[in-house]
C-alpha positions in Angstrom: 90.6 106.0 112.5 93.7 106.5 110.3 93.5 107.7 106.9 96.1 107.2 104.1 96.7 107.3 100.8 98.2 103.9 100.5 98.1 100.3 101.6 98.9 100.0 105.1 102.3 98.0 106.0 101.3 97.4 110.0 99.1 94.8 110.7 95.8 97.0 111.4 92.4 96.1 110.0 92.2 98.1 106.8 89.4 99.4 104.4 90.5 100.8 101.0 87.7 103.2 99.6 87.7 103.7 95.8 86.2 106.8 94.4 85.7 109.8 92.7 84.2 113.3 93.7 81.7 113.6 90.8 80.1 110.5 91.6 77.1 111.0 93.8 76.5 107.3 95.3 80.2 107.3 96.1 79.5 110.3 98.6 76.9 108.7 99.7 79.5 105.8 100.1 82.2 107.7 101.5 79.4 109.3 104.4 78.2 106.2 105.6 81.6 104.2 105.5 82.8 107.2 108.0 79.9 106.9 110.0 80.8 103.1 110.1 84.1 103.2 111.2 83.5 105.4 114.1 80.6 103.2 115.0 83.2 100.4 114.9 85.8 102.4 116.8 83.5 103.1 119.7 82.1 99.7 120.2 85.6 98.6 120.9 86.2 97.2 117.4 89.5 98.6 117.5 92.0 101.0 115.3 90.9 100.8 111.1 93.2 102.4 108.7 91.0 103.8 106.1 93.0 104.2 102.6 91.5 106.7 100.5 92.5 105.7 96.9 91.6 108.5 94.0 89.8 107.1 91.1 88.5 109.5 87.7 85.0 108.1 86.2 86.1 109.8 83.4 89.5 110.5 83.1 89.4 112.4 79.7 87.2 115.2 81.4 88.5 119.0 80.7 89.4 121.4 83.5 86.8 123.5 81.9 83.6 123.2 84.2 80.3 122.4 82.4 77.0 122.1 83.9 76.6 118.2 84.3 72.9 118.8 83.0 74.6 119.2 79.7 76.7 115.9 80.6 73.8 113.6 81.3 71.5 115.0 78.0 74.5 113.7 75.9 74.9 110.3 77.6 71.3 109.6 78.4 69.1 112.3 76.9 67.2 114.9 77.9 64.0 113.7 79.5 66.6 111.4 81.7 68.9 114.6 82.3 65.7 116.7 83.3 64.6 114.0 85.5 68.5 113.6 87.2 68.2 117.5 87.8 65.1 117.9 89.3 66.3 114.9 92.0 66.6 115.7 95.6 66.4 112.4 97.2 69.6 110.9 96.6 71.4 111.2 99.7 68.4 113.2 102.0 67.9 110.1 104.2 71.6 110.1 105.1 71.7 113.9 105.7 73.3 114.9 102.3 71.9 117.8 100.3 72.9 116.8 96.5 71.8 119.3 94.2 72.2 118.1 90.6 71.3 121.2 89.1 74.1 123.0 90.4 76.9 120.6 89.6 79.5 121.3 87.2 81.0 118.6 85.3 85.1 119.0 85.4 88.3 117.0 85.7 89.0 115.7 89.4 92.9 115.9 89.2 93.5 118.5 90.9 90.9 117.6 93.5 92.8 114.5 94.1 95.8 115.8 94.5 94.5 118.6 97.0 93.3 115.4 99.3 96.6 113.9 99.1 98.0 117.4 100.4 95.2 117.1 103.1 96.2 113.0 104.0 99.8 114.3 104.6 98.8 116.6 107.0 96.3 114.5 108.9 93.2 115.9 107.4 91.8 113.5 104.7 88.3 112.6 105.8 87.4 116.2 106.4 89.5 117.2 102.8 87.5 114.4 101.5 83.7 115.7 102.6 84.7 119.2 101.7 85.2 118.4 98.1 82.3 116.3 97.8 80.4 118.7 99.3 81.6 121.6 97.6 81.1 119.5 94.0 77.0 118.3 95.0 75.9 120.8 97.3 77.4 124.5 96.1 77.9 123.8 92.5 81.9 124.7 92.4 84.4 124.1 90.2 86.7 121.2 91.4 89.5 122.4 88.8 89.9 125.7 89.9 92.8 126.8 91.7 91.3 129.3 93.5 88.4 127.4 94.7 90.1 124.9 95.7 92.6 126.5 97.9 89.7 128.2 99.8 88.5 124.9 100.5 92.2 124.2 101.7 92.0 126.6 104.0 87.9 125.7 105.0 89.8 122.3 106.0 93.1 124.0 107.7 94.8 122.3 104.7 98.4 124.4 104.3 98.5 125.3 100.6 102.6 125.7 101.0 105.0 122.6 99.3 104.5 120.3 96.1 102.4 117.5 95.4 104.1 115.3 93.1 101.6 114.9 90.0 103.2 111.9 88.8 102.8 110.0 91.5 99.2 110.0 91.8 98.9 109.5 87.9 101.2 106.2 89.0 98.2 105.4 91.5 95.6 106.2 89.1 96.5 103.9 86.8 96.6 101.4 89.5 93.0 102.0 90.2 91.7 101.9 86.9 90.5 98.1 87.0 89.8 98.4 90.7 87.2 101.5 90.6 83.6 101.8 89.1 81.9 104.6 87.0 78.9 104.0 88.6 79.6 103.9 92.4 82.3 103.2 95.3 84.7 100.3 95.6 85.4 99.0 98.9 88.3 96.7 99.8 88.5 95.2 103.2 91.7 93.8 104.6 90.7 90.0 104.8 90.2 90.4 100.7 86.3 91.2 101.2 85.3 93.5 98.5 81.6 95.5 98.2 80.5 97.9 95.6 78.0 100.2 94.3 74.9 101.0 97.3 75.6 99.5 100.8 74.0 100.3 103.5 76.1 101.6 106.9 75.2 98.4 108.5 76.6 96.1 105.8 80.2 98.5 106.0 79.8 98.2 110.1 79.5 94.0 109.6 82.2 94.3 107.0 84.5 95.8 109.6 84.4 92.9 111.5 
């Protein structure tokens, strides 16, 4: 399994993955479409390049972090944003521990741009579960600098050299019809295209 950050121009089977670290179902997404792949991989399915494409559910969202209880009593009020909080099921029968209590709400661009550091040094996939995990499960801030160059370096990521900012606004906007606010987008090189909840076995069939 090879991960990118953009379309693959050898003629390998391909899966684009469409996504954004605050969403919750798209880590659940992102887990199970991993799991997939190396399923496929094993079972002689041959090599998938998995593309990794950043996508911002809301893309006005401050650095600042704010507790996304705060977020969800705006939007959907507070009996719904009590509810959401107190949840501990979304993702426990994949192995996930999403803790909605502790995440704070915050801009993803610089956590985009850390995984496109990570892609260009062959780590991606484990960039990409670090960041998830570090947004659901221990409540950190996705915009800091600091925090996210210790998850750099929990990943081996090097923190040296430049990401250029305006290219991934360039690939943002090129996702911004393709993505969802309420789940993952996947794209599957013969044009097949799922969203929202599948289940790993529908991403393995998918595969081909």
């Amino acid at each position: 399994m090879t991960t990118t950050t953009t379309p693959a121009t050898t003629p390998v089977r391909r899966v684009e993955l469409i996504h954004d670290f605050v969403c919750a179902r798209s880590y659940l997404g992102f887990t199970r479409l991993v799991r997939a792949l190396r399923r496929h991989e094993e079972e002689g399915g041959g090599p998938v390049d998995l593309v990794l494409r950043p996508y911002r559910v809301r893309p006005g969202a401050p650095a600042e972090a704010e507790p996304l209880f705060e977020v969800h009593k705006r939007d959907k009020g507070e009996e719904a944003a009590r509810a959401i909080r107190a949840d501990r099921t979304l993702g426990a029968a994949d192995g996930l521990r999403v803790r909605f209590d502790r995440a704070l709400f915050t801009s993803t661009f610089a956590a985009h741009l850390l995984r496109a550091r990570a892609v260009a040094q062959g780590r991606g996939v484990a960039m990409t579960e670090r960041l998830f995990r570090a947004y659901f499960t221990d409540g950190l801030h996705l915009s800091d600098p600091e925090v996210l160059a210790r998850l750099a370096e929990d990943v081996g990521v090097a923190t040296e050299g430049t990401e250029d900012a305006a290219l991934l606004r360039a690939e943002l906007a090129r996702t911004r019809d393709l993505g969802s606010e309420t789940g993952p987008v996947y794209r599957f090189g013969d044009s097949t295209v799922l969203a929202e909840d599948q289940p790993e076995e529908a991403l393995l069939a998918a595969l081909g």
